[in-house]
N, CA, C and O of each residue as an XYZ file, in Angstrom:
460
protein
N       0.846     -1.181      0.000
C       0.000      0.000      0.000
C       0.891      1.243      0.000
O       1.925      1.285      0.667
N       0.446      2.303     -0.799
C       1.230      3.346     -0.615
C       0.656      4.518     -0.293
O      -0.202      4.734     -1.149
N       0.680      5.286      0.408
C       0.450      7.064      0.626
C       1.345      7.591     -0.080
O       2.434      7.285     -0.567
N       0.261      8.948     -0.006
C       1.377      9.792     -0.447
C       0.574     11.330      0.485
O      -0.582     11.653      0.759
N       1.835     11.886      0.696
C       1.146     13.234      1.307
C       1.750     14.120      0.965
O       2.973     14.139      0.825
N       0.590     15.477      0.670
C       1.454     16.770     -0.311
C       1.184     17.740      0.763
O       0.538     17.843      1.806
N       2.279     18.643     -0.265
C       2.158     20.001      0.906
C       2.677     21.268      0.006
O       3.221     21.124     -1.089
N       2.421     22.551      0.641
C       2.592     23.592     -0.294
C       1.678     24.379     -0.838
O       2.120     25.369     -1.420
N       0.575     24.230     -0.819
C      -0.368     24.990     -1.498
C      -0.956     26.045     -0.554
O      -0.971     26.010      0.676
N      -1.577     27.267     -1.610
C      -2.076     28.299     -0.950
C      -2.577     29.185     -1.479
O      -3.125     28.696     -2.467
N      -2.783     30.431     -1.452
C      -2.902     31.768     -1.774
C      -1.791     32.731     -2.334
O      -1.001     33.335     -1.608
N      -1.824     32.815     -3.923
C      -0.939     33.487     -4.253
C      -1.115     34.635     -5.679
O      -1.620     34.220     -6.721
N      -0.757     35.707     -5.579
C      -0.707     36.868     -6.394
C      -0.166     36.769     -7.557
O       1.042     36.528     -7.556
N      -0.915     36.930     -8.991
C      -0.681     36.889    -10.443
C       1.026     37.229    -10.458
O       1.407     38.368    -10.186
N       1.800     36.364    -10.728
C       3.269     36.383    -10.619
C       4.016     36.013     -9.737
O       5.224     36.151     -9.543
N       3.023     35.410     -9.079
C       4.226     34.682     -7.947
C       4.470     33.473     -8.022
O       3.878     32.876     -8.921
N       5.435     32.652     -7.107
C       5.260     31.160     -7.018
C       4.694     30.500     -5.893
O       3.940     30.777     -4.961
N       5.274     29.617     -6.282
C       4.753     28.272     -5.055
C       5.628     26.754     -5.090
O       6.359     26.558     -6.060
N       5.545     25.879     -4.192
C       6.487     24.972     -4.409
C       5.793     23.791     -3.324
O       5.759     23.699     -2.097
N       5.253     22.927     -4.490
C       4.240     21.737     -3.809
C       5.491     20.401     -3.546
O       6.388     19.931     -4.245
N       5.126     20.213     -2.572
C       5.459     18.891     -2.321
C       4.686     17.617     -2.231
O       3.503     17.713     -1.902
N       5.230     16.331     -2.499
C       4.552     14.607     -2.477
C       5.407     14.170     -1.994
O       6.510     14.436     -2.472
N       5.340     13.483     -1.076
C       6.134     12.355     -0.403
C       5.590     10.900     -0.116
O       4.773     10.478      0.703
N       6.288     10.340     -1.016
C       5.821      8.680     -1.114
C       5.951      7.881      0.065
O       7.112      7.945      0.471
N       4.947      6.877      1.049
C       5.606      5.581      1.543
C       5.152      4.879      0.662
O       4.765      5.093     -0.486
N       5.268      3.586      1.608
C       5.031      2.367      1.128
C       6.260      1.536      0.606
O       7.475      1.730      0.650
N       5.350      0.385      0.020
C       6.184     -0.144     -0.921
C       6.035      0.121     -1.932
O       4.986     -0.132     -2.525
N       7.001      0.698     -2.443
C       7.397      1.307     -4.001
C       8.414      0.551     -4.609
O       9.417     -0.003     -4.161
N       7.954      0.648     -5.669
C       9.040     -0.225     -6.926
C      10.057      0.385     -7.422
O      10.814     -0.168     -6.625
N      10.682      0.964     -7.962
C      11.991      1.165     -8.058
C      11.569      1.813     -9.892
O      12.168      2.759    -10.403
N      10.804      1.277    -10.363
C      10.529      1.449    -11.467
C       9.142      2.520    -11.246
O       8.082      2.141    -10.750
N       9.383      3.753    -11.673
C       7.674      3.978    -11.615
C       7.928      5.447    -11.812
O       9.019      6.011    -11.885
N       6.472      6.069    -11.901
C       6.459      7.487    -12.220
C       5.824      8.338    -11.431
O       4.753      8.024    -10.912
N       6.251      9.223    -11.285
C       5.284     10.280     -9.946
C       5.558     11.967    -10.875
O       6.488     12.290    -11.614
N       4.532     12.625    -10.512
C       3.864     13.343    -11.057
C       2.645     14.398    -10.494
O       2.303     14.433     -9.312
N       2.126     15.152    -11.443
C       1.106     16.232    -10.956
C       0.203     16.351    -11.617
O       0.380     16.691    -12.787
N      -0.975     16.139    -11.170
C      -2.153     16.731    -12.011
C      -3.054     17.809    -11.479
O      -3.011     18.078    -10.279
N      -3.643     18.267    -12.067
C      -4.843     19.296    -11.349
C      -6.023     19.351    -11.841
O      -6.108     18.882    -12.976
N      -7.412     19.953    -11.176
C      -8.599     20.043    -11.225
C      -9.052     21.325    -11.091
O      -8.993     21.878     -9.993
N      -9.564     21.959    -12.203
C      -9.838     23.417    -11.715
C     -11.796     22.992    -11.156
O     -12.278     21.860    -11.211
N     -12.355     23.932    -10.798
C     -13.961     23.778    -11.021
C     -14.602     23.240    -12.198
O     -13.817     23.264    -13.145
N     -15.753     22.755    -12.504
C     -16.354     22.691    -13.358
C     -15.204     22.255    -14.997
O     -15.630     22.502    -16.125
N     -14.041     21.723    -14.801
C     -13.197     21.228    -15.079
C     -12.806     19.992    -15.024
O     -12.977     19.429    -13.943
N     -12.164     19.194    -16.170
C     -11.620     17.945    -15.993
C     -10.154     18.122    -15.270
O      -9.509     19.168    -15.198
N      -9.789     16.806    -14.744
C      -8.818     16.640    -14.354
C      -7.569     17.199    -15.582
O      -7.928     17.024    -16.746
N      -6.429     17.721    -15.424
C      -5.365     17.627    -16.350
C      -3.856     17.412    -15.959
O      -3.273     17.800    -14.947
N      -3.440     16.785    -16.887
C      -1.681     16.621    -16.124
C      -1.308     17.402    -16.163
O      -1.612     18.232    -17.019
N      -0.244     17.630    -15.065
C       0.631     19.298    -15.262
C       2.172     18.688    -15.857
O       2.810     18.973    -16.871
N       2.413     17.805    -14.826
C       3.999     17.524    -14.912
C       4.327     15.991    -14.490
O       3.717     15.499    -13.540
N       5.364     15.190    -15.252
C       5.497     13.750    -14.790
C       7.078     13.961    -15.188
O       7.716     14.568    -16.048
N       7.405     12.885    -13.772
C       8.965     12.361    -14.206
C       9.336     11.127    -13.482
O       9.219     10.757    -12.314
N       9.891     10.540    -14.719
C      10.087      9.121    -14.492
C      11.342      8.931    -13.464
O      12.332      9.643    -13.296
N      10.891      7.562    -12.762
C      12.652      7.020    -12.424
C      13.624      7.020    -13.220
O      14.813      6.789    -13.004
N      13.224      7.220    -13.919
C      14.404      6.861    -14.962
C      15.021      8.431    -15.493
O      16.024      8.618    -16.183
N      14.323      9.199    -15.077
C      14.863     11.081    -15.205
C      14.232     11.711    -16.275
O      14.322     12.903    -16.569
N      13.409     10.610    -16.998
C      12.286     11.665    -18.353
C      11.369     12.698    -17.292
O      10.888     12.501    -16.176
N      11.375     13.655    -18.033
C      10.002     14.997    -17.340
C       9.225     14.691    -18.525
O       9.556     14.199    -19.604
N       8.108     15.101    -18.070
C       7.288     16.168    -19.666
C       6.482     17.139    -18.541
O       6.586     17.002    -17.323
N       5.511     18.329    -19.347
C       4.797     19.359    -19.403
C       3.595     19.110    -19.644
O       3.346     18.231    -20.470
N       2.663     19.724    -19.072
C       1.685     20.508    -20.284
C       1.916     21.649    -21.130
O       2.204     22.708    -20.571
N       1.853     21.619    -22.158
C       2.014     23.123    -23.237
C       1.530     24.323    -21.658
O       2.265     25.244    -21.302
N       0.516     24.062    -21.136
C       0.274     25.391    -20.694
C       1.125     26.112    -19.507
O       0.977     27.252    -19.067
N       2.195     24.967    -19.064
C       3.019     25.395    -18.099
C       4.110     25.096    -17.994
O       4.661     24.923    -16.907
N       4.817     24.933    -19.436
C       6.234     25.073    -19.767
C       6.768     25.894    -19.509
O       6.063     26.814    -19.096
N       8.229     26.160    -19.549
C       8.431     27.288    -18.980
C       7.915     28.374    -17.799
O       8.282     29.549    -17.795
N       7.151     27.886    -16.960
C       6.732     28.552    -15.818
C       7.351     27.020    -14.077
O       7.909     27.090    -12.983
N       6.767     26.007    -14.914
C       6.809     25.349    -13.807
C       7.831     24.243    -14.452
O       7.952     24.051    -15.662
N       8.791     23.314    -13.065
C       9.635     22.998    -12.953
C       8.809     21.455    -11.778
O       8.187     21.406    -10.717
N       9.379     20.329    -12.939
C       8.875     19.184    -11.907
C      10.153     18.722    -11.354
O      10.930     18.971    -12.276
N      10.954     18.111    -10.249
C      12.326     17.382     -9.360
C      11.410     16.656     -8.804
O      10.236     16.851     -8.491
N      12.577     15.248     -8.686
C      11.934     14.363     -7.650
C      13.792     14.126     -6.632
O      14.964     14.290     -6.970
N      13.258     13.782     -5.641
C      14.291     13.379     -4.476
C      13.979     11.230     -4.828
O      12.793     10.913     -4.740
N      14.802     10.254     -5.106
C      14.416      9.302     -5.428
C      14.729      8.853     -3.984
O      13.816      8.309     -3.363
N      16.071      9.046     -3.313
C      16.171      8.960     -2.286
C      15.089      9.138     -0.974
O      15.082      8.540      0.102
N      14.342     10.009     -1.401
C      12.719     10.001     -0.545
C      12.101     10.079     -1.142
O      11.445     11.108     -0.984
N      11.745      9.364     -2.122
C      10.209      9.055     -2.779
C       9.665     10.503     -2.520
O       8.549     10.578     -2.006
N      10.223     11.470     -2.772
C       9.755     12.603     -2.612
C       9.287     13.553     -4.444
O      10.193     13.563     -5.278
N       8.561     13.913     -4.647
C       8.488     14.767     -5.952
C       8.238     16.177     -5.709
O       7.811     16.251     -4.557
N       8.294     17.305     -6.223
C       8.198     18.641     -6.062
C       8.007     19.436     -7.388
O       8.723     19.325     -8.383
N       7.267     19.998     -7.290
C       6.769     20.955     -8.991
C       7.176     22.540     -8.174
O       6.704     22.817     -7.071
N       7.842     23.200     -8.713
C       7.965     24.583     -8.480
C       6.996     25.046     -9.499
O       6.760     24.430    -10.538
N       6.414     26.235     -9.123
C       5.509     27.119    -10.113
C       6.069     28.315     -9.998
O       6.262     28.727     -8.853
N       6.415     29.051    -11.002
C       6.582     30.380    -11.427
C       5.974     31.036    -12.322
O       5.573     30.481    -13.345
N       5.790     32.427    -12.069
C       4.681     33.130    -12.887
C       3.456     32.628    -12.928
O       2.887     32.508    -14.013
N       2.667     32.136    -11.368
C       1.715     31.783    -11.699
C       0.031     32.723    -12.295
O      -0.038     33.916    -12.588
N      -0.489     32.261    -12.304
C      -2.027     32.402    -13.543
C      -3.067     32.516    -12.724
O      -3.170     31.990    -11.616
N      -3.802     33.166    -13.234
C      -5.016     33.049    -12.388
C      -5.629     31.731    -13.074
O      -6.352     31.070    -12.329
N      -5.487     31.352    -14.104
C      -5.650     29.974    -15.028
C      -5.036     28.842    -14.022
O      -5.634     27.771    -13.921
N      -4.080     29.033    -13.428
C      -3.212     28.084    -12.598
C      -4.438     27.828    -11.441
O      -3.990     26.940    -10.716
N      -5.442     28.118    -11.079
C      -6.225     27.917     -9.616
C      -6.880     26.994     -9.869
O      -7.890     27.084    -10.566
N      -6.449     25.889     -9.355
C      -6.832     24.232     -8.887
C      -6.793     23.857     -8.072
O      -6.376     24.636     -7.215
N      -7.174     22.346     -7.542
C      -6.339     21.466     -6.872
C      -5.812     20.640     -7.133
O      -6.403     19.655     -7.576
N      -4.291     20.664     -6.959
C      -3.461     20.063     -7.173
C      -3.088     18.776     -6.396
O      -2.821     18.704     -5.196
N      -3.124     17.630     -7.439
C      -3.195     16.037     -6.990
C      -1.646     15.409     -7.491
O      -1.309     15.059     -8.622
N      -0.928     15.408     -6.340
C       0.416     13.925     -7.035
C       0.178     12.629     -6.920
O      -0.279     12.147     -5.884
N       0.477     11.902     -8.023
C       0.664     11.034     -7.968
C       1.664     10.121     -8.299
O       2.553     10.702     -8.923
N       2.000      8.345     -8.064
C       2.804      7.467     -8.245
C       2.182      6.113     -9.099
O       1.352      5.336     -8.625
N       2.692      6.030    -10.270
C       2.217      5.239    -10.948
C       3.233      4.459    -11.063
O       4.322      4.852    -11.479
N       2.917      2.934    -10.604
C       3.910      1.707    -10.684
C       3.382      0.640    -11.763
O       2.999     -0.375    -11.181
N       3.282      0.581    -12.789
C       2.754     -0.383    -14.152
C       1.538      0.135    -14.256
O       1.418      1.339    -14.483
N       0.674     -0.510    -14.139
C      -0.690     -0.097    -13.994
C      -1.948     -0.135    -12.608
O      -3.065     -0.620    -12.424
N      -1.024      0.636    -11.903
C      -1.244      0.888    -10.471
C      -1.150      2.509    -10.308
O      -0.197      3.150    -10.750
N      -2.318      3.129     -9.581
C      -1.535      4.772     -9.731
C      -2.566      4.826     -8.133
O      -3.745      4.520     -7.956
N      -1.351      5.434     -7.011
C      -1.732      6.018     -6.141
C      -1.766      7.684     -6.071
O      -0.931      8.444     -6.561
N      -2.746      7.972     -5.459
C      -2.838      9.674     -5.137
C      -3.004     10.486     -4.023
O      -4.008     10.243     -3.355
N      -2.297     11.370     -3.655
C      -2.533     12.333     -3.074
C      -3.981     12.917     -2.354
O      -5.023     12.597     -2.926
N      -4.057     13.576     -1.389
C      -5.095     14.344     -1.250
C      -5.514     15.063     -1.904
O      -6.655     14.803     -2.287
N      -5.025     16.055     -2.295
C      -4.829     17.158     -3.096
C      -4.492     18.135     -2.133
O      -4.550     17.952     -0.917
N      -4.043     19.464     -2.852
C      -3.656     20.526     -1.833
C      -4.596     21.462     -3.268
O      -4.882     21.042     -4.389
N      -4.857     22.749     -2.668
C      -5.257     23.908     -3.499
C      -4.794     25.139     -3.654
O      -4.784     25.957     -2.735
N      -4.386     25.366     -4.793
C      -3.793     26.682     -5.273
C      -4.434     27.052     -5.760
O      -5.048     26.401     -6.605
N      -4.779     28.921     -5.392
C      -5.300     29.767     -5.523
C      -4.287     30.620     -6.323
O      -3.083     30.397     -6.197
N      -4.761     31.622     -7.168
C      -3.943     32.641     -7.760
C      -4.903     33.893     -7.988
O      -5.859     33.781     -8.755
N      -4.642     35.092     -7.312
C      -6.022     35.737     -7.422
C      -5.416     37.055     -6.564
O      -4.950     36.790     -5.456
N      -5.403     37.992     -6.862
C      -4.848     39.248     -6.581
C      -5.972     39.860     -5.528
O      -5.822     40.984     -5.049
C-alpha cells in the first residue's frame, strides 16, 4: 500500500510562485512514475507535470516554462515549483505514483492565484 502526502499549497498573487510537495511511503518499486495533475472547477482533471525514475520529465504546453517538476528518489519525494503563476493556474493540485498499472494519489492541496 502506498500514501502519499502533499504540501505547499495556498494563496498566491498573479506572478508569484509556489512549491508543492509529495512524499511517497510504502512499498514502491523502483521502477515507476510520480507526477502532478490538477482540477480546476467545473473542469476535468489535467496533467501538469510527470517524471520518471528513470529522469524523463514532460509538461503541459500550458506550463512550460513557468513550472519545474524534481523528484528526491532517495525520498520518494516529488516537487513541482511554479513560477509566474495564472489566475488559469487555480486548482487542486493532486500527485501522484504510478507503478505499471497501479496509480496512487494524493489528497490534493489547493492553489489559488487571485490578486
Amino acid at each position: 500500500q502506498v500514501q502519499l502526502v502533499e504540501s505547499g499549497g495556498g494563496l498566491v498573487q498573479p506572478g508569484g510562485s509556489l512549491r508543492l510537495s509529495c512524499a511517497a511511503s510504502g512499498s514502491i518499486f523502483s521502477n515507476n512514475v510520480m507526477g502532478w495533475y490538477r482540477q480546476a472547477p467545473g473542469k476535468q482533471r489535467e496533467s501538469v507535470a510527470s517524471f520518471t525514475s528513470g529522469g524523463s520529465t514532460g509538461y503541459a504546453d500550458s506550463v512550460k516554462g513557468r513550472f519545474t517538476i524534481s523528484r528526491d528518489n532517495a525520498k520518494n519525494t516529488v516537487y513541482l515549483q511554479m513560477n509566474s503563476l495564472k489566475p488559469e493556474d487555480t486548482a487542486v493540485y493532486y500527485c501522484y505514483l504510478r507503478m505499471g498499472t497501479f496509480t496512487s494519489w494524493g489528497q490534493g492541496t489547493q492553489v489559488t492565484v487571485s490578486s
